[in-house]
Residue frames as qw, qx, qy, qz and C-alpha x, y, z in Angstrom:
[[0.000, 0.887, 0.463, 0.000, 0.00, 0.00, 0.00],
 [0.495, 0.365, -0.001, 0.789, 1.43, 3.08, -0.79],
 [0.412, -0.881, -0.189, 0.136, 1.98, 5.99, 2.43],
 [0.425, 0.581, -0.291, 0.630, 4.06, 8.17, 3.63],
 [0.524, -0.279, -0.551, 0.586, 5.92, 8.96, 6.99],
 [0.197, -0.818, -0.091, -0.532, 4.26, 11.66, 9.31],
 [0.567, -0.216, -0.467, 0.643, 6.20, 13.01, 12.24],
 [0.181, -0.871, -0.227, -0.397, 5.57, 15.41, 14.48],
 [0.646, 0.204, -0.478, 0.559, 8.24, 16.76, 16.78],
 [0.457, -0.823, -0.213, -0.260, 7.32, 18.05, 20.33],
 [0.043, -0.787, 0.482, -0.383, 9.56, 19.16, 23.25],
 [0.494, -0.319, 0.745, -0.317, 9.23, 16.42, 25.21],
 [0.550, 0.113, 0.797, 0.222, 8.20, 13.47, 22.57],
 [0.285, 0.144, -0.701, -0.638, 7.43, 12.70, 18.60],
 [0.546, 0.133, 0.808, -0.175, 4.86, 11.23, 17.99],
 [0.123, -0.375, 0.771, 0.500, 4.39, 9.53, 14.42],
 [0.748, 0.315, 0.554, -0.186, 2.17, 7.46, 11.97],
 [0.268, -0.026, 0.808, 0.523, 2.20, 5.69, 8.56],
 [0.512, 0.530, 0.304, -0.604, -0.84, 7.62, 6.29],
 [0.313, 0.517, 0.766, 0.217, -2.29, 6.32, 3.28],
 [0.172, 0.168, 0.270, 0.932, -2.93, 9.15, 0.41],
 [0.238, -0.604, -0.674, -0.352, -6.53, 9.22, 2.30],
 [0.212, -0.608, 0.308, -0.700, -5.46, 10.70, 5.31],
 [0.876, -0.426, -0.039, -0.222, -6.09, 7.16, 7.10],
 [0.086, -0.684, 0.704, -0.168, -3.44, 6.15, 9.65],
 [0.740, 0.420, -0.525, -0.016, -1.84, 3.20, 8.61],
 [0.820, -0.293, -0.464, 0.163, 0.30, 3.11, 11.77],
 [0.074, -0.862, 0.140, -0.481, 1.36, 4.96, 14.70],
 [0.667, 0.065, -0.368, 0.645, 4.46, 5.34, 16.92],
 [0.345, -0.918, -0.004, -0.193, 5.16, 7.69, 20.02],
 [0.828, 0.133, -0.256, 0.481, 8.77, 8.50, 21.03],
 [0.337, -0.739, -0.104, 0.574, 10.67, 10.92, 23.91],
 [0.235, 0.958, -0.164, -0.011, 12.43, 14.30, 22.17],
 [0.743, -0.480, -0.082, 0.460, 15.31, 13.60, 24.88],
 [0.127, 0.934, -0.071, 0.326, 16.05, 17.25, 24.80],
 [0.657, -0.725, 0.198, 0.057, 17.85, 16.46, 27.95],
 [0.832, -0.042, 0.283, 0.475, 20.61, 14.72, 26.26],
 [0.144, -0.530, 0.365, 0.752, 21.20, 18.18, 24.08],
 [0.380, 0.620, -0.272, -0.630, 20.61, 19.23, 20.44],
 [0.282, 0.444, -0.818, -0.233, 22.49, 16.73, 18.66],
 [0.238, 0.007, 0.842, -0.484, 20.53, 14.11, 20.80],
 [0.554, 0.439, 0.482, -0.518, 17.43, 15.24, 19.34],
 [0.459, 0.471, -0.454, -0.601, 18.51, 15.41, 15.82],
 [0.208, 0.277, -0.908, -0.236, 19.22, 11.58, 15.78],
 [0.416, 0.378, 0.718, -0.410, 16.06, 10.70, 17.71],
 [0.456, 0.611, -0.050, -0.645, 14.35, 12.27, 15.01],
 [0.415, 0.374, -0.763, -0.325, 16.73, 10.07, 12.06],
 [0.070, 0.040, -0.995, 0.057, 16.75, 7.29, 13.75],
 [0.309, 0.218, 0.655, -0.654, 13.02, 7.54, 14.29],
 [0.511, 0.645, -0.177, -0.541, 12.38, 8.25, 10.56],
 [0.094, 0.278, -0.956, -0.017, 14.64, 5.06, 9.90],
 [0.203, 0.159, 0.899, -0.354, 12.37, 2.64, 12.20],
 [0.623, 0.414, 0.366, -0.554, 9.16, 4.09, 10.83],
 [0.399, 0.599, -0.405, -0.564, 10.29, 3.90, 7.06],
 [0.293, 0.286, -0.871, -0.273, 11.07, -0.08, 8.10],
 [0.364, 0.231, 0.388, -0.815, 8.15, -0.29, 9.15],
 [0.506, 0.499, -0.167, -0.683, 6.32, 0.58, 6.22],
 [0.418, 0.276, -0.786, -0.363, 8.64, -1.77, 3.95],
 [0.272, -0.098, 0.909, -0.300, 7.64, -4.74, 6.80],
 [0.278, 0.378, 0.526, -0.710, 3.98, -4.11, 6.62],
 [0.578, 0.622, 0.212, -0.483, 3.45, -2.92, 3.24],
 [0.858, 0.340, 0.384, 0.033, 5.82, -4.08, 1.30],
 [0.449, 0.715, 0.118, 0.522, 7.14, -0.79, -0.30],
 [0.457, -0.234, -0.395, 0.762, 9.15, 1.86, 0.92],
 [0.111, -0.667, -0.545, 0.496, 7.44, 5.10, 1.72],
 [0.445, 0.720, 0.197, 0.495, 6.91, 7.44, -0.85],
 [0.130, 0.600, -0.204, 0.763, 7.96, 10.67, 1.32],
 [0.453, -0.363, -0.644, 0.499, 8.14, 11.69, 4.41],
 [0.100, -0.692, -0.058, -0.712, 6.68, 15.08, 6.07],
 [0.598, -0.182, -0.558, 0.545, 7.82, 16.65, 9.28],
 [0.330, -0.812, -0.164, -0.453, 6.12, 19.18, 11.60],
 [0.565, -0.188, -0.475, 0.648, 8.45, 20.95, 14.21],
 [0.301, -0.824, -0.315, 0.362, 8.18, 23.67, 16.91],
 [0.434, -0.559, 0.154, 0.690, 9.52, 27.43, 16.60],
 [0.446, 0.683, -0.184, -0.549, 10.79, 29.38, 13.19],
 [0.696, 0.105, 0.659, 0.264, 11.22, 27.25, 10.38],
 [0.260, 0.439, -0.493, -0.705, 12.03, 28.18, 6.33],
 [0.761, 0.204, 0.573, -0.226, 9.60, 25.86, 4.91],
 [0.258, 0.885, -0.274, -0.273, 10.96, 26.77, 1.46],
 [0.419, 0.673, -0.609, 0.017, 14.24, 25.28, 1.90],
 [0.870, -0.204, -0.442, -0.075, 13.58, 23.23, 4.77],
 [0.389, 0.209, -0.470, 0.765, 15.50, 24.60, 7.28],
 [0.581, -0.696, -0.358, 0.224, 14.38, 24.31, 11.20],
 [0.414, 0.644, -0.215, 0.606, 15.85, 27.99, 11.54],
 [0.080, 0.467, -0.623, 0.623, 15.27, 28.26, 15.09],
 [0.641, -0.531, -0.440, -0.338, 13.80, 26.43, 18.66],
 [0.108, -0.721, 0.389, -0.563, 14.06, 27.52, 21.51],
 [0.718, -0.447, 0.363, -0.391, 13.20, 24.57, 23.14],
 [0.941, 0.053, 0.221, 0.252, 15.18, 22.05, 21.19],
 [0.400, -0.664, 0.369, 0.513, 18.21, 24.46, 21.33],
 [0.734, 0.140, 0.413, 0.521, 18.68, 24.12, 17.40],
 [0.180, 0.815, -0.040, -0.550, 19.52, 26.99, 14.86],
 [0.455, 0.642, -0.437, -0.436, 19.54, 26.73, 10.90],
 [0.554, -0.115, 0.819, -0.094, 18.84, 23.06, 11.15],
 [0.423, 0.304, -0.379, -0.765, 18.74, 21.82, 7.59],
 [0.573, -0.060, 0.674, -0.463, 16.52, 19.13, 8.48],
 [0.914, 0.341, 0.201, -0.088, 14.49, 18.00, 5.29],
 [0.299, 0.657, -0.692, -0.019, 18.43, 17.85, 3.90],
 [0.161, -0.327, 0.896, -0.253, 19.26, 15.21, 6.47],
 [0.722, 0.242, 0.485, -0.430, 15.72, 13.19, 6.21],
 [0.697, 0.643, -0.146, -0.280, 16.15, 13.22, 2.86],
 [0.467, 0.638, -0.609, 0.057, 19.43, 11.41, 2.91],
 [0.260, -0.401, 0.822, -0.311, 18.92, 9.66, 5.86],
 [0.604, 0.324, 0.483, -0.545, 15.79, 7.81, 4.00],
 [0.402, 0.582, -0.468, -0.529, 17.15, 7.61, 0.65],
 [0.926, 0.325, 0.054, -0.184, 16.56, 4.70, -1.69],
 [0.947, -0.071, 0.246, 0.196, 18.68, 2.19, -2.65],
 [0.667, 0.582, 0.179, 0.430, 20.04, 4.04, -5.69],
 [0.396, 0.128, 0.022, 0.909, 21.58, 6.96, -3.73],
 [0.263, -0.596, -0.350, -0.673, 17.93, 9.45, -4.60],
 [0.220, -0.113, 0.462, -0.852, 17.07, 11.60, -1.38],
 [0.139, 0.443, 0.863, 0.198, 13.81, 11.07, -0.35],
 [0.100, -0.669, -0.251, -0.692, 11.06, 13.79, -0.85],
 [0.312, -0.347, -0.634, 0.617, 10.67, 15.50, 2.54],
 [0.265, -0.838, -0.421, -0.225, 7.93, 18.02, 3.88],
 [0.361, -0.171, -0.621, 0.674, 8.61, 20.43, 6.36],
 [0.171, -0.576, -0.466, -0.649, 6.34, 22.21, 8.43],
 [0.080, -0.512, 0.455, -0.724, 5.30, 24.34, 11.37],
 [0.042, -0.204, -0.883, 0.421, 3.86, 22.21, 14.35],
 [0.225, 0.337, 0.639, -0.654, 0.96, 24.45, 14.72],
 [0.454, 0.367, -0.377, -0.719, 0.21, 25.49, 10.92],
 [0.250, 0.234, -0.886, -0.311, 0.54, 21.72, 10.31],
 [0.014, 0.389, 0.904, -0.175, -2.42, 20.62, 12.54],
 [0.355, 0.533, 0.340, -0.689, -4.51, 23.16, 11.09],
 [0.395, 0.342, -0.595, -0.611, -4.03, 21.92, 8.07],
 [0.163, 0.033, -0.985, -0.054, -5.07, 18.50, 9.29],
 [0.094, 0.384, 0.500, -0.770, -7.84, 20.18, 11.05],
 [0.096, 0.384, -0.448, -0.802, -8.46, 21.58, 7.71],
 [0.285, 0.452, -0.725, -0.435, -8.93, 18.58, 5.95],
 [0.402, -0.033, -0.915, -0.026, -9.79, 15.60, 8.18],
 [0.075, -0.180, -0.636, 0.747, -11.06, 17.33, 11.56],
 [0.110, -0.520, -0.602, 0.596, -13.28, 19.94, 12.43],
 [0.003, -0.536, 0.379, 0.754, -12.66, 21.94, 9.36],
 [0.315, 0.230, 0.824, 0.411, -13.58, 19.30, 6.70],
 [0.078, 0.700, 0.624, 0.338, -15.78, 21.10, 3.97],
 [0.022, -0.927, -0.260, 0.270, -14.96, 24.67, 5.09],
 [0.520, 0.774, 0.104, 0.347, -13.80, 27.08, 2.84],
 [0.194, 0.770, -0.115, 0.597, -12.71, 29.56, 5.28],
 [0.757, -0.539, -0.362, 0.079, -11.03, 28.78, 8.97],
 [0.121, 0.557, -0.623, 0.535, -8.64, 30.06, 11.44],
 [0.832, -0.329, -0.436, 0.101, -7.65, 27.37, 13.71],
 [0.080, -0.681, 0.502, -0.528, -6.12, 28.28, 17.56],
 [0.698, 0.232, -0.588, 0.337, -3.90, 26.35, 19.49],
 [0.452, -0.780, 0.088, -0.423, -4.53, 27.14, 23.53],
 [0.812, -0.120, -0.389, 0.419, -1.33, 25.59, 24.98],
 [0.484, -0.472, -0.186, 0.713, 1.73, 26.91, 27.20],
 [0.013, 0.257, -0.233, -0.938, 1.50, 29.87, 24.19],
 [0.574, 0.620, 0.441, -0.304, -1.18, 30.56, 21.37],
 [0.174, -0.247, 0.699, 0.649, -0.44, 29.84, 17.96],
 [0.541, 0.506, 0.367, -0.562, -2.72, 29.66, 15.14],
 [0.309, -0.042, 0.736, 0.600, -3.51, 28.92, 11.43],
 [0.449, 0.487, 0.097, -0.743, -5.58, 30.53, 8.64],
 [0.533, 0.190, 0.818, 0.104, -7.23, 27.74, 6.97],
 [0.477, 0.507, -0.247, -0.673, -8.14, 29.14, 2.61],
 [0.572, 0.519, -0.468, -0.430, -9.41, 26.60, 0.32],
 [0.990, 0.060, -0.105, 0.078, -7.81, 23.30, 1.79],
 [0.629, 0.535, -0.169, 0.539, -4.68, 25.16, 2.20],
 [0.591, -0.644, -0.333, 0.352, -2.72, 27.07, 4.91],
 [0.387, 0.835, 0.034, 0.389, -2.13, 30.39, 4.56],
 [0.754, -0.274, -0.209, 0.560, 1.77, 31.26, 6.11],
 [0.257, -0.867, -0.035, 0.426, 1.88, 34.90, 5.27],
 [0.507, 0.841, -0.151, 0.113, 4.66, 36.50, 3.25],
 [0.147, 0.716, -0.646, 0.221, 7.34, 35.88, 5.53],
 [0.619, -0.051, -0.763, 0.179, 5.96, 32.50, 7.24],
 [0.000, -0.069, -0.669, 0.740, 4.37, 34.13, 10.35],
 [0.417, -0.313, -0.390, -0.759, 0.62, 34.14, 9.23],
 [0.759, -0.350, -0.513, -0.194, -1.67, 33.12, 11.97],
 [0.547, -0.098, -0.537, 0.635, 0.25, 34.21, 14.89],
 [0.419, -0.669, -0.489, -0.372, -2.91, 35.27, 16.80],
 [0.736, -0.483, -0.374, 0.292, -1.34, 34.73, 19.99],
 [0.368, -0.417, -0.028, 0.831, 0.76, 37.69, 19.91],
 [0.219, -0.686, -0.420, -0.552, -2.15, 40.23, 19.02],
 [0.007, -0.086, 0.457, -0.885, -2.24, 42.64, 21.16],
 [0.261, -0.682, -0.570, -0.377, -5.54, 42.75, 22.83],
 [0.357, -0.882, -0.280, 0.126, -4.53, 44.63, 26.05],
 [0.452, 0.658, -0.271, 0.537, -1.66, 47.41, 25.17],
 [0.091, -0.721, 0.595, -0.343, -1.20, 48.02, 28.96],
 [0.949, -0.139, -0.208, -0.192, -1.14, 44.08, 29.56],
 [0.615, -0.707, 0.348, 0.013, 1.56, 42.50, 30.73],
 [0.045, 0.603, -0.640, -0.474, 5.16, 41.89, 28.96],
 [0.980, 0.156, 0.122, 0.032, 5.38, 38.67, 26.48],
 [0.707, -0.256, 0.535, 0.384, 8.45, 36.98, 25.55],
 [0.592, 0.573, 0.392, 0.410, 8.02, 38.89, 21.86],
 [0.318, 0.080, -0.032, 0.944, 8.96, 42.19, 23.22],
 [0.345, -0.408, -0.132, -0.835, 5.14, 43.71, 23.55],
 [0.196, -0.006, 0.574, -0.795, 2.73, 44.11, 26.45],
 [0.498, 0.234, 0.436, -0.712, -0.43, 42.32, 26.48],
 [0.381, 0.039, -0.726, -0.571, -0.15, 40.01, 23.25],
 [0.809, -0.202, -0.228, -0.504, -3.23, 37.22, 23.65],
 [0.837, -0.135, -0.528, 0.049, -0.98, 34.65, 25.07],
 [0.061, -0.439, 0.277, -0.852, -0.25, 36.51, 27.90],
 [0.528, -0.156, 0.234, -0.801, -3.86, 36.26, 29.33],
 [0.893, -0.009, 0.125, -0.432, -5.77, 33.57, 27.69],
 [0.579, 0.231, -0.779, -0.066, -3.14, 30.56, 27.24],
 [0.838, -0.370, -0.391, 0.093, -3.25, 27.59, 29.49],
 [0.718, 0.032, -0.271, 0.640, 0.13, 29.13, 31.38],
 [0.115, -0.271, 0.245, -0.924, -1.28, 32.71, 32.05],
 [0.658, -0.445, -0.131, -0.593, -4.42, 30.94, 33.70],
 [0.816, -0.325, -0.450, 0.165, -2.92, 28.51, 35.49],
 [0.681, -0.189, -0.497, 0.504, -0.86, 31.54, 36.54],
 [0.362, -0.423, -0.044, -0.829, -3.60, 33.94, 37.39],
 [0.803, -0.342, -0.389, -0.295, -5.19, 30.68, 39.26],
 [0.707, 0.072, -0.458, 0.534, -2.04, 29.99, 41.08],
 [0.036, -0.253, 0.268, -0.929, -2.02, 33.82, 42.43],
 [0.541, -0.341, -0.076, -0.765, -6.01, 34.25, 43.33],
 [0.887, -0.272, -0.357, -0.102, -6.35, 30.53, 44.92],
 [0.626, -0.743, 0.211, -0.108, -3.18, 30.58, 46.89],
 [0.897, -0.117, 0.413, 0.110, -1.69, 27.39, 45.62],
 [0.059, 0.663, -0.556, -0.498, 1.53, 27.64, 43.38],
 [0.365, 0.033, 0.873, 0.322, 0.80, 24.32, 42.18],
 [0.613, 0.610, 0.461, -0.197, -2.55, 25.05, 40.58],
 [0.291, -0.126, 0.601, 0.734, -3.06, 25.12, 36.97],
 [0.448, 0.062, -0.300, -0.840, -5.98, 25.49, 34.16],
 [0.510, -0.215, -0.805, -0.214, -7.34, 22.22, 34.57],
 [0.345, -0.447, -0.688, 0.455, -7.83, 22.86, 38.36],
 [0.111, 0.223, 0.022, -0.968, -9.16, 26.56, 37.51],
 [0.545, -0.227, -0.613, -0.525, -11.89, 24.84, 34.83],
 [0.429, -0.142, -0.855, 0.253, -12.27, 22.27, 37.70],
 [0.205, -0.418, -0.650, 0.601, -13.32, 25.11, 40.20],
 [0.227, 0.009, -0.329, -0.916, -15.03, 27.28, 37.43],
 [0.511, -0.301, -0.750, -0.294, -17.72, 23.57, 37.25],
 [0.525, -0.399, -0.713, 0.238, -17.92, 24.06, 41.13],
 [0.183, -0.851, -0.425, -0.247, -18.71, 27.45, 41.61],
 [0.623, -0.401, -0.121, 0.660, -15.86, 28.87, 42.66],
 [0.331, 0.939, 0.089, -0.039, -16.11, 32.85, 41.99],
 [0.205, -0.776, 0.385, 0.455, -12.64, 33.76, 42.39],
 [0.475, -0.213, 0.712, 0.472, -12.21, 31.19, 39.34],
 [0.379, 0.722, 0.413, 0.406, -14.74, 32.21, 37.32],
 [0.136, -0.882, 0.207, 0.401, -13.08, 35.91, 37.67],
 [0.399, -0.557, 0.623, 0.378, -9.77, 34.28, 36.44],
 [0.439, 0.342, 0.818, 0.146, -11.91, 32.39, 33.72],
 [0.298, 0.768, 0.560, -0.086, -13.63, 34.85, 32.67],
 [0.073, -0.860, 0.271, 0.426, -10.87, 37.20, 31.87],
 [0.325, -0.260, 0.771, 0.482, -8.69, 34.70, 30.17],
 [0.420, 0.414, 0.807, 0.046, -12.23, 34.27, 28.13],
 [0.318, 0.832, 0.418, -0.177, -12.36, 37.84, 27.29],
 [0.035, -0.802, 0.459, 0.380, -9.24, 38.63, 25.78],
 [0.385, -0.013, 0.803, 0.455, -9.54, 35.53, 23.71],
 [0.376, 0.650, 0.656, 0.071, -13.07, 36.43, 22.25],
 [0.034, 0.842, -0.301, -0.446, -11.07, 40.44, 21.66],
 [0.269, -0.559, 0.559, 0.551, -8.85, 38.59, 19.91],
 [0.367, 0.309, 0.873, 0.091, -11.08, 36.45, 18.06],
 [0.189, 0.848, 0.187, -0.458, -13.12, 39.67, 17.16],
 [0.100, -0.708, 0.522, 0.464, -9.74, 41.19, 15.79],
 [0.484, -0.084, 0.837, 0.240, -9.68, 38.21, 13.94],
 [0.362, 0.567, 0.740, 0.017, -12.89, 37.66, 12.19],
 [0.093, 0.876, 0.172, -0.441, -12.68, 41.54, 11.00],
 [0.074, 0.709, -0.477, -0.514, -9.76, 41.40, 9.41],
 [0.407, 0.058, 0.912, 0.003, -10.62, 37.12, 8.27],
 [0.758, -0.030, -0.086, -0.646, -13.97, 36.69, 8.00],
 [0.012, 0.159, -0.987, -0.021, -13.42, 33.01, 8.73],
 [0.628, -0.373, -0.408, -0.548, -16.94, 31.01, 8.96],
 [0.882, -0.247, -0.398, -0.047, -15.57, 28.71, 11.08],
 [0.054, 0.693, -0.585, 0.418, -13.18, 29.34, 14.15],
 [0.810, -0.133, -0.533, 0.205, -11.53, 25.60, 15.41],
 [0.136, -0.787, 0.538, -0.270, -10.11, 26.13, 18.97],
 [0.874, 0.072, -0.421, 0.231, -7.53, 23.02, 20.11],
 [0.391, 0.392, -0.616, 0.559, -4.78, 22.60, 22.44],
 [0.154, -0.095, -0.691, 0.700, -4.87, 22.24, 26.47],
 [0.272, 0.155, 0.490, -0.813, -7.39, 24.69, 27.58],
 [0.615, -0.019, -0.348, -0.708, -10.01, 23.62, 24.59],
 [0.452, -0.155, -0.861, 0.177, -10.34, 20.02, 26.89],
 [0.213, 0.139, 0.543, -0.800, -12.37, 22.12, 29.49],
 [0.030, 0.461, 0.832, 0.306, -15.29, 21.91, 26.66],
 [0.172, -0.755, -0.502, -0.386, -18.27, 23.57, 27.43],
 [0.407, -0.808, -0.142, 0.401, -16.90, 25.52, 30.39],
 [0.226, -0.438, 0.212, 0.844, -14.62, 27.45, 27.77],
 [0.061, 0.270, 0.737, 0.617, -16.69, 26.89, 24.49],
 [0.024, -0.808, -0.576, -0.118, -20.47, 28.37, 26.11],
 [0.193, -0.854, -0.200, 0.441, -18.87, 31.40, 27.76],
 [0.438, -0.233, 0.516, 0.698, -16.43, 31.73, 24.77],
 [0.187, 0.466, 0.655, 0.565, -19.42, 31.86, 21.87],
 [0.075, -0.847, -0.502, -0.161, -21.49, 34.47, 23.88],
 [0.291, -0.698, -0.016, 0.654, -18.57, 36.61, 24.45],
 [0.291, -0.067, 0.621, 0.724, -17.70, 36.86, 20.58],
 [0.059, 0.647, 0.757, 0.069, -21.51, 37.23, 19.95],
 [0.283, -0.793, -0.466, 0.274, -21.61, 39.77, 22.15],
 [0.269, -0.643, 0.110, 0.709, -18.84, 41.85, 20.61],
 [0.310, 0.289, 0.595, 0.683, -19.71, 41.72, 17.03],
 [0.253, 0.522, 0.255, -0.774, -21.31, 44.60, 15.46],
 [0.467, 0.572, -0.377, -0.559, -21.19, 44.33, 11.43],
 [0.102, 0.459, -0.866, -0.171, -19.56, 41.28, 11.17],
 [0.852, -0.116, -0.317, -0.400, -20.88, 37.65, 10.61],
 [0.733, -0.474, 0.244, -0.423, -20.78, 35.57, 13.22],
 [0.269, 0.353, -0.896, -0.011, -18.14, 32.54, 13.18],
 [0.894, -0.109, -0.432, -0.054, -18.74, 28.92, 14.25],
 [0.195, -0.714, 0.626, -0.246, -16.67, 28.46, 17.44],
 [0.980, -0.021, -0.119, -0.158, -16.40, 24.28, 17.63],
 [0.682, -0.493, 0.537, 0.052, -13.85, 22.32, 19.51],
 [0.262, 0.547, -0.725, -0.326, -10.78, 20.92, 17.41],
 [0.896, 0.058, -0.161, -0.411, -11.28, 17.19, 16.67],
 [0.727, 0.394, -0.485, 0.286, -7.45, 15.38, 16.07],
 [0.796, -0.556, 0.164, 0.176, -6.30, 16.30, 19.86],
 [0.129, -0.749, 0.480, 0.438, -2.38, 15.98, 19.66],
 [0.586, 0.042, 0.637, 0.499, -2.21, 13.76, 16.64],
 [0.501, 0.803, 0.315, 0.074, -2.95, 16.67, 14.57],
 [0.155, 0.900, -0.316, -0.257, 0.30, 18.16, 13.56],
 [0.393, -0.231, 0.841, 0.291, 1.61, 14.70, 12.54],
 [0.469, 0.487, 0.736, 0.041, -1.22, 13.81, 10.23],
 [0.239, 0.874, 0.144, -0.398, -0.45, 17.10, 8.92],
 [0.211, -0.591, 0.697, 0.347, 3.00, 16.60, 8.24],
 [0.486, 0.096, 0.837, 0.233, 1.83, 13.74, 6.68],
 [0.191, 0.889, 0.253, -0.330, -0.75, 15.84, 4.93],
 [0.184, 0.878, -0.228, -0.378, 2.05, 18.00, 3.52],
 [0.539, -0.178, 0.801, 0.190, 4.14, 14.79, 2.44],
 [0.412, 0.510, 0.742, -0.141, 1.25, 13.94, 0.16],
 [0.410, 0.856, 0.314, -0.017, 0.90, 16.76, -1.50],
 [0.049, -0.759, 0.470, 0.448, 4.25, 17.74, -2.04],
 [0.440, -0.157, 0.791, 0.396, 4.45, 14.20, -4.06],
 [0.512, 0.662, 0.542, 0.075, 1.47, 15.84, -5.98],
 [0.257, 0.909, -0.153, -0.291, 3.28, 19.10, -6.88],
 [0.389, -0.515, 0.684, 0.341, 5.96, 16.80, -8.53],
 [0.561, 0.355, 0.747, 0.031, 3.78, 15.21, -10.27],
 [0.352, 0.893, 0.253, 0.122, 2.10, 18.36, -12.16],
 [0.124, -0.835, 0.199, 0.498, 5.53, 20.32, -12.25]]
């Protein structure tokens, strides 16, 4: 049967499948990062992971994988393939699909084809395609982890922007006198509403350095005011940003994923009737809960695999 390798690289593990040109997963793998061990560490996890899956494939199916597509964290030249920077896997001007491509190669010598792609663009494309998205024209998917990241879903396609930074929602300003981010400005969105500024707004107002978002939702369901305060803020600087969004968009459809979308209906009912509530001209989005969980930025990758072996074709 004829597939292709989909990886997804995370800080702290990979996790992997074998996809069929339908978008069905064939087979899946889950592996540490081991950042711990250093840079170099992770690159070969990665090869050697791409290795194991690729014999795999031949075991199983017979053939060797037509391509491979890879979805990592951070900046990335998608272009040339070059992981240009991550902070959390410590790399810089990593020419990744180079090395895939040679570490994967075919009998005769021939690279294989390789994908690359951003972590968060790439599961909105899968989002796009297989998820929550399927049959819409127009989306912007958001990512509610330790940051906020996003994608702007056109056509079946992901739109990256002119320089490869499209969709980076999270660092919208919605409050200018907010509080610093890690980008240099005051008050971007992930600030307030990620999982990491609520768990450390909750942390302050409850007492408890340990709390987090899950134990803020947790005491949002039980009636806890000081958490719905903390809740309800992180809810209204996303549905600002969302606004901000949809004005300058129009998406129909707005996917939210990552961490905090697992609360469900405790972020998704107060979430639709704040956005409601701030439209004036505009049409109203869909707000709807992502579908893929974390195996959507592999299934992208794979995703982008696929269709790079179709722009070969028609070039």
């Amino acid at each position: 049967m004829k597939h292709v390798i989909a990886l997804d690289v995370g800080g702290t593990g990979m996790k992997a499948a074998l996809l069929a040109q339908d978008g069905s997963v064939l087979f899946e793998a889950r592996r540490p990062t081991g950042r711990e061990h250093g840079t170099d560490a992770v690159v070969a996890a990665i090869l050697d992971f791409a290795t194991d899956l690729a014999d795999e494939g031949r075991s199983r199916f017979g053939v060797a994988p037509l391509a491979a597509g890879v979805a990592v964290p951070g900046t990335i030249d998608e272009k040339n393939g070059v992981a240009v920077f991550s902070a959390n896997l410590g790399w810089r001007d990593l020419p990744l699909r180079k090395l895939l491509g040679e570490r994967l190669a075919a009998p005769d010598g021939s690279a294989m084809p390789v994908a690359l792609g951003h972590d968060v663009r790439s599961g909105g494309l899968a989002e796009g395609r297989l998820g929550a998205g399927r049959g819409v024209d127009r989306f912007l998917f958001i990512a509610l982890g330790t940051g906020i990241a996003g994608a702007i879903g056109i056509d079946g396609r992901i739109e990256a922007g002119a320089h490869g930074y499209g969709g980076e929602i999270g660092h919208v300003v919605v409050r200018p006198d907010g509080p610093p981010c890690g980008c240099g400005a005051r008050g971007c969105l992930e600030t307030l509403a990620s999982a990491s500024a609520v768990s450390r707004a909750w942390a302050e107002a409850s007492g408890d350095p340990d709390a987090d978002a899950a134990s803020c939702a947790a005491a949002v369901d039980a009636g806890d005011d000081r958490a719905r305060a903390v809740w309800q803020r992180a809810v209204d600087a996303l549905a600002d940003g969302i606004v901000l969004a949809q004005s300058l968009l129009d998406p129909s459809t707005v996917i939210v994923g990552g961490g905090l979308a697992e609360a469900g209906d405790t972020l998704f009912t107060p979430l639709r009737a704040a956005v409601t509530g701030r439209l004036t001209f505009q049409m109203p989005p869909k707000v709807v809960p992502a579908m893929l969980k974390d195996t959507a930025a592999s299934l992208g990758a794979g995703l982008l695999a696929w269709d790079l072996l179709t722009m070969e074709v028609t070039a």
